[in-house]
Each structure stands twice: as structure tokens, then as C-alpha cells.
C-alpha positions in Angstrom: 32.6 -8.8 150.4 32.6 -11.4 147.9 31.1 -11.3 144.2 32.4 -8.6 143.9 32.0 -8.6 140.2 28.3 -8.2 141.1 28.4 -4.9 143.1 29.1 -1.4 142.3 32.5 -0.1 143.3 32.3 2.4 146.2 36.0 4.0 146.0 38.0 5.1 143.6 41.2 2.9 143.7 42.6 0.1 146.2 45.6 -1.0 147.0 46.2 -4.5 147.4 49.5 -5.7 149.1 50.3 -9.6 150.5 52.0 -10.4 153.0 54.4 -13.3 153.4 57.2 -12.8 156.0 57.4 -8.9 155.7 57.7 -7.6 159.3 59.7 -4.9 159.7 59.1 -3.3 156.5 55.5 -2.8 156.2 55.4 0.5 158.4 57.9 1.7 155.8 55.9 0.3 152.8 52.9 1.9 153.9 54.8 5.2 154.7 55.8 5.4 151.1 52.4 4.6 149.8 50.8 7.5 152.6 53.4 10.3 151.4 54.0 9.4 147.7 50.3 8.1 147.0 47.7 8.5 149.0 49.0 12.6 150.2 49.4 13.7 146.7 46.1 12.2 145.5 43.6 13.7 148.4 41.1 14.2 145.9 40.6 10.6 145.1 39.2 7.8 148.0 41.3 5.0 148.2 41.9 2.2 150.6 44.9 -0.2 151.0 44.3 -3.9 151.8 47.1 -5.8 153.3 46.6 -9.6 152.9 48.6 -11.9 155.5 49.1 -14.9 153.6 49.4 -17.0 156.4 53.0 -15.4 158.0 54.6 -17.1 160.6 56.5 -13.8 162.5 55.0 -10.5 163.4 53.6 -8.8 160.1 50.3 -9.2 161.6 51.1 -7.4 164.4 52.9 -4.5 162.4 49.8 -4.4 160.0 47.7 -3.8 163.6 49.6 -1.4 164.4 49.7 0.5 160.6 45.5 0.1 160.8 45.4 1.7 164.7 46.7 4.7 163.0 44.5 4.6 159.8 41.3 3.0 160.7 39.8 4.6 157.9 42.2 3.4 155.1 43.5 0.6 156.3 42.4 -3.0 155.7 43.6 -6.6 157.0 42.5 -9.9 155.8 43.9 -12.7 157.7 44.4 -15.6 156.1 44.2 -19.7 157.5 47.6 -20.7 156.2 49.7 -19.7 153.6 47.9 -20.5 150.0 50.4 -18.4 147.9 50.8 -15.3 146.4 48.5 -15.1 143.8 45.6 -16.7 146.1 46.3 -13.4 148.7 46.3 -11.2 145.5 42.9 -12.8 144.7 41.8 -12.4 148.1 42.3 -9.0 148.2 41.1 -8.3 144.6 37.6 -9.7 146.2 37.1 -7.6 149.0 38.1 -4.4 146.8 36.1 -1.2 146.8 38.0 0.6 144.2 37.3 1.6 140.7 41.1 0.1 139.8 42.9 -2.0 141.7 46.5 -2.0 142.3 48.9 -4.7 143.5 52.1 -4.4 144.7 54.7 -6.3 146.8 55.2 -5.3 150.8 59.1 -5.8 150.4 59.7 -2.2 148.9 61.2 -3.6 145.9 59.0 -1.4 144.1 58.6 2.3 143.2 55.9 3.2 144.7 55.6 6.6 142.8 55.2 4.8 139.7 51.1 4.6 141.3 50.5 8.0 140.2 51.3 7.1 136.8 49.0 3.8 137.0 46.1 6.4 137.9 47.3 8.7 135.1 47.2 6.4 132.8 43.9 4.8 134.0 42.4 8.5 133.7 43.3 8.2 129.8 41.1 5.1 129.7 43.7 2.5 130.2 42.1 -0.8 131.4 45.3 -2.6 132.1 49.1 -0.8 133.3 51.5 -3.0 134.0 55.3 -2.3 135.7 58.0 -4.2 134.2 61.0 -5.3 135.5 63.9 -3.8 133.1 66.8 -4.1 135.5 66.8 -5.9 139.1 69.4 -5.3 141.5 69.2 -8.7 142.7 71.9 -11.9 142.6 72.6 -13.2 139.6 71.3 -16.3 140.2 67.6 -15.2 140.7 68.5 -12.6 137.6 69.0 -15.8 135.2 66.4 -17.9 136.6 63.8 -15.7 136.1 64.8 -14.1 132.5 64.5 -18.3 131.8 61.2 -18.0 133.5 59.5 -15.5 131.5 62.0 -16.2 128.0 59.8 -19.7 128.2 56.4 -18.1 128.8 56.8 -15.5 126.3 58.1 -18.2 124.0 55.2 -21.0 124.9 52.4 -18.9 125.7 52.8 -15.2 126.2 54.0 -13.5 123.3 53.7 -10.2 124.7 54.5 -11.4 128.2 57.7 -8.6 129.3 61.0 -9.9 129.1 61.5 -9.6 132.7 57.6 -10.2 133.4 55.5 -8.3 136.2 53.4 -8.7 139.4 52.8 -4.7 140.0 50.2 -3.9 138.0 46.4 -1.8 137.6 43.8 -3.6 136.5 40.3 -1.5 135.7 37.2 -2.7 137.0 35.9 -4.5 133.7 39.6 -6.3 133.7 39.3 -7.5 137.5 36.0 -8.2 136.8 36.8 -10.9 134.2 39.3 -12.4 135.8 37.3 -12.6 139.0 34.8 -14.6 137.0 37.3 -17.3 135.2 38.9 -18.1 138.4 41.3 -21.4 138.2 42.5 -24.2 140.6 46.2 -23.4 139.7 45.9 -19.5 138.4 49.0 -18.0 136.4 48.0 -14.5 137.3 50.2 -12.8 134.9 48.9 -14.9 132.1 45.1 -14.2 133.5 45.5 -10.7 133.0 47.3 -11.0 129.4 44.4 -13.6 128.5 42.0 -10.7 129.2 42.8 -8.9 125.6 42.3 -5.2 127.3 44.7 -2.7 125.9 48.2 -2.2 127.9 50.4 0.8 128.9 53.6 -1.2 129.7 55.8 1.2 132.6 59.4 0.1 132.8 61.1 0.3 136.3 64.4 -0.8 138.2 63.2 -3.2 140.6 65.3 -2.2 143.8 67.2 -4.6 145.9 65.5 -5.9 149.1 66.4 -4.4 152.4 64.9 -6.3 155.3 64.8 -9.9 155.2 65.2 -12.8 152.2 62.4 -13.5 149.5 60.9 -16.5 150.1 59.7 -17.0 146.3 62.3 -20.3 145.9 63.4 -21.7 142.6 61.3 -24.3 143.4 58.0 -22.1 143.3 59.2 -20.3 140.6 58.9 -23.9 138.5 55.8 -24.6 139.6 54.3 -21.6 138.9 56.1 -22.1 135.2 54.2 -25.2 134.9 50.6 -23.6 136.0 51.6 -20.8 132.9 52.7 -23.3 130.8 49.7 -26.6 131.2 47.2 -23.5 131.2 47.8 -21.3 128.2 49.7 -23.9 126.3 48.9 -26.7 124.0 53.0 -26.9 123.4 53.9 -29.5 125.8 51.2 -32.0 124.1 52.1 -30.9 120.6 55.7 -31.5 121.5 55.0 -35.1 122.9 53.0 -36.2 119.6 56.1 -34.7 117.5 58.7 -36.7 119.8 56.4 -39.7 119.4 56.8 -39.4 115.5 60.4 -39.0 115.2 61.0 -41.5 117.3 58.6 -44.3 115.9 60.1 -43.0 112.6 63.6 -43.6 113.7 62.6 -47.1 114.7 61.4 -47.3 111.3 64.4 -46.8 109.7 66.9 -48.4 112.2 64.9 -51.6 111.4 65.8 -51.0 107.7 69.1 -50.2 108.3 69.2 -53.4 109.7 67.4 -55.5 107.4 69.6 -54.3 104.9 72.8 -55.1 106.4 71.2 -59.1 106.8 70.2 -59.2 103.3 72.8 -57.6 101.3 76.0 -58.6 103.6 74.7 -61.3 106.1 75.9 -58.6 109.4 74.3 -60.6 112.2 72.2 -58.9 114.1 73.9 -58.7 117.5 74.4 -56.7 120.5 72.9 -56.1 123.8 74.1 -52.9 124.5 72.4 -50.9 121.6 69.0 -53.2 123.0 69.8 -51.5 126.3 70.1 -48.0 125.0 67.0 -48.0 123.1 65.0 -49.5 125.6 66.3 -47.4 128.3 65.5 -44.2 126.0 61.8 -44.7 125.0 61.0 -45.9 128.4 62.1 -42.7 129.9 60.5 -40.8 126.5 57.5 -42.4 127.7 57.7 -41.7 131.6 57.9 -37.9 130.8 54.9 -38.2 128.5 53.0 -39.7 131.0 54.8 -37.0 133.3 53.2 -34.6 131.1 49.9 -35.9 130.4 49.6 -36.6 134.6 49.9 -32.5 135.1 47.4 -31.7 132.5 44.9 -34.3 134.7 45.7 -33.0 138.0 44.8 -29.9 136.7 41.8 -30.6 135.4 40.7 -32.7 138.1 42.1 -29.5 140.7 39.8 -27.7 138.6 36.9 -30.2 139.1 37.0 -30.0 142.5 35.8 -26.4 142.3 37.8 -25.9 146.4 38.2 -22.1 147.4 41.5 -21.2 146.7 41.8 -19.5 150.1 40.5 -19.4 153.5 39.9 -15.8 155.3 40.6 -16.0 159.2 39.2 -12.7 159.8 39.2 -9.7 158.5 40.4 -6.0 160.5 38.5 -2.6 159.6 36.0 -3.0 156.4 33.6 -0.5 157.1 30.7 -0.8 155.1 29.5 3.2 155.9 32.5 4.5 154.6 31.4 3.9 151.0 28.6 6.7 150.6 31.1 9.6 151.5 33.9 8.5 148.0 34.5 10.3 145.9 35.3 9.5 142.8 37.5 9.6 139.5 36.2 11.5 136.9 37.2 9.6 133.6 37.1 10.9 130.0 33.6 10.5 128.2 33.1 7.4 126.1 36.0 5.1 127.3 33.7 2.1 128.8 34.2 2.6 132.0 30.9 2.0 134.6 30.3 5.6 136.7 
């Protein structure tokens, strides 16, 4: 179903998990969602969209077997190859029924009862609920990394990005909506959703530690994904460049005086090949990560040219268009903006 942004939403909230080497914990994912969400909430319509970005062991298969059971809940987009996490999110987000959408991770890291209070808080007119990560029972190593990841974001383009930043979240239809429609070649989802301006409730959780399998989100990912945040909510890396580029020409400035006085007041040869060296060596490598810089912000921009589809679906298990008639749906507060 795409443009979405376009149609009316059929259901009253959808959950939106990828998938990325998850097999053997899905069944209990979904278990948790079926008796903590989707049991207590019976008078609501949901649906809850897996998204396999791609896995290489037997998640699809698990997901078959989760959708066998609930035709009528479950969906499953299959994707090409593996185009990322926030490019599954997105996919999901696309082919969404709901009123609100809700993402969360299929590794059980997170509370899944902390839903309920996403739709509470939606009820009360909240466009945008976000869970953040106060405590992780996690190594220390991925602790520190990504406090450093989101200490720079918050720093260089997030002010009110959490300290220990977020990917379960809520997002209301005029939120999704937006961010459906500014869609980039290398998206920074959290900062997407923070760009948005909506009002957020902010709902502080231990993220638990995970118990089948390794997390395949590498430091290296992590700094690339810094750099998307950074090159596209930024103008600090440029700024930063032209101030480097002034100190340093005025440095040059006043080593050259330096030097001219010593010649004219004491007749100091000038002399030396290692200080030569040194300065050389520095500004050429001053100038290398400049143009380091400056070649990210043009691969972005051409990435963003080139207007590709940032995912490829495979196929898609169990969208049935006649379920839509038969939601029903949340009844929110008069006068809080959001379509009926």
C-alpha cells in the first residue's frame, strides 16, 4: 500500500517490528506483544507488521509460522536484501493501517508493556511518545560507544535528542505522515522525528539485556549512521572547517612575523627542514579531512539526487484489504488535531 500519506487509516494502531537475524525469538516477541498488548487492548484493531530486512537464517520461516496462527493480525513484508534498519522501519511505516504507529525491536530488549502507555498517551492527544534508554544492561563497550553517539548528536544537532537516544517510539498519523513525505537518501530517523516539531511525552525504560543471539548493529554502523545525523541536521562540520581554516592561515600569519623579526632585529637564519616538514605535513592532512568533509556532504547530496527507493519489497504475507471496513477505532479527545 504505498502513499500512504494519501489514504485514510483503516485501524487503530500498528505495530511495526524489523527483522535482522532474530530467529528464535520472534515467537516470544510476538507472544509478549499478543498477551501484554494486543489481549488487554481488544477494543482497539491493530495489526503487527514484521519487516525481514533481508535475514540470512530462519526468521522468515518463524514469522510464517507466527502469521499461520494469526492470519488476521499478522503481516510479513519480505525484503530483497538487507537495506538497514531504518529502511525496514520505513517500509513498514508505508504499508501501515493504523491511526499510530509503533516501532519496536524483535530482540526483546524492550518492554513491551510500555505500548499501553504509548496508546495512553496518544489518547491525551500526544503526536509523538518516545522510550528512552536510561539504563542498558549491555557491555560496557556498546554502553560508552553509544552515550558518545548520542552526547555528539545532542551536542551537534539534537538538543533535545535523550541522553541515551531511542528507536521505540509512537508516532501519530500527522507525524508519520510528514516524515513519509521528506523522505532522504541517507535518513537519520531519530533526527526525522525530532525535525518534526510535534510535542513529546519522553517514557524512560531499562533496556533489557539480549537473550538469543548477538546484535548485529557494529561500531561501524553506528558511525555511519552518526555521520547521516550529523551531515543532515548539521551545518557544524562546515562551520568548524572555515574556523580551522582561519586559525590556521592566522597562525601562518604570525609564524611568518615571528620569523621576520628574528632576521631583522638579530639576523637568526632562517633554517630548518624539520619545522618545513611539520607544517607541511599538518595542513595537508587539515586539508584532506576538509575535503573528507566536504566529499560526504556531496555524496549526500548527489544520494539524494538520484531519488533510488530506499528498499526493495520481495513480497509481502497476509495484507488483507477487506479487513479494514470491520476497525474499529480510538476514540480521541475533541479538538486535539487528529483526522477521525
Amino acid at each position: 500500500m504505498v502513499g500512504l500519506e494519501n489514504e485514510e487509516a483503516s485501524l487503530d494502531y500498528s505495530i511495526v517490528i524489523p527483522v535482522y537475524y532474530n530467529e528464535g525469538m520472534l515467537e516470544t516477541t510476538f507472544g509478549a506483544l499478543k498477551e501484554t498488548v494486543i489481549d488487554r487492548n481488544q477494543n482497539f484493531c491493530g495489526e503487527v507488521i514484521f519487516v525481514d530486512d533481508g535475514s540470512g537464517d530462519g526468521s522468515l520461516d518463524e514469522l510464517l509460522r507466527i502469521r499461520d496462527q494469526f492470519p488476521d493480525l499478522v503481516t510479513i513484508i519480505k525484503l530483497t536484501r538487507n537495506f538497514g534498519q531504518v529502511s525496514a522501519i520505513n517500509a513498514g511505516f508505508r504499508n501501515a493501517s493504523g491511526r499510530c504507529v509503533i516501532a519496536i525491536s524483535a530482540d526483546g530488549q524492550d518492554p513491551v508493556d510500555l505500548i499501553n502507555q504509548m496508546l495512553d498517551e496518544f489518547l491525551r492527544g500526544t503526536e509523538v511518545v518516545i522510550a528512552t534508554r536510561e539504563e542498558r544492561d549491555e557491555s560496557l563497550f556498546r554502553v560508552w560507544t553509544s552515550r558518545f553517539f548520542y552526547k555528539m548528536m545532542k551536542t551537534m544537532s539534537f538538543p533535545n535528542m535523550p541522553a541515551g537516544g531511542f528507536d521505540f517510539f509512537l508516532l501519530g498519523r500527522r507525524a508519520l505522515d510528514t516524515i513519509l513525505r521528506n523522505q532522504e537518501a541517507h535518513p537519520f530517523l531519530q533526527g526525522q522525528i525530532l525535525w518534526t516539531g510535534y510535542p513529546v511525552k519522553f517514557l524512560p525504560y531499562r533496556r533489557r539485556q539480549r537473550e538469543i543471539g548477538a546484535s548485529r548493529w557494529s561500531f561501524g554502523k553506528r558511525l555511519t549512521y552518526l555521520l547521516d545525523g550529523v551531515m543532515s541536521y548539521s551545518f557544524l562540520p562546515i562551520r568548524l572547517m572555515s574556523a580551522t581554516g582561519a586559525i590556521v592561515a592566522l597562525s601562518g600569519f604570525l609564524y611568518a612575523l615571528v620569523i621576520l623579526l628574528e632576521k631583522l632585529l638579530w639576523g637568526n637564519p632562517v633554517t630548518g627542514w624539520a619545522p618545513l616538514m611539520i607544517v607541511i605535513l599538518v595542513l595537508s592532512g587539515i586539508q584532506l579531512l576538509m575535503l573528507g568533509v566536504i566529499g560526504e556532504y556531496v555524496w549526500r547530496t548527489l544520494a539524494q539526487s538520484r531519488q533510488r527507493e530506499a528498499y526493495v519489497i520481495d513480497s509481502i504475507y497476509g495484507y488483507d484489504e477487506s479487513r479494514a471496513p470491520r476497525a474499529r477505532h480510538l476514540h480521541l479527545p475533541s479538538g486535539e488535531g487528529h483526522d477521525r
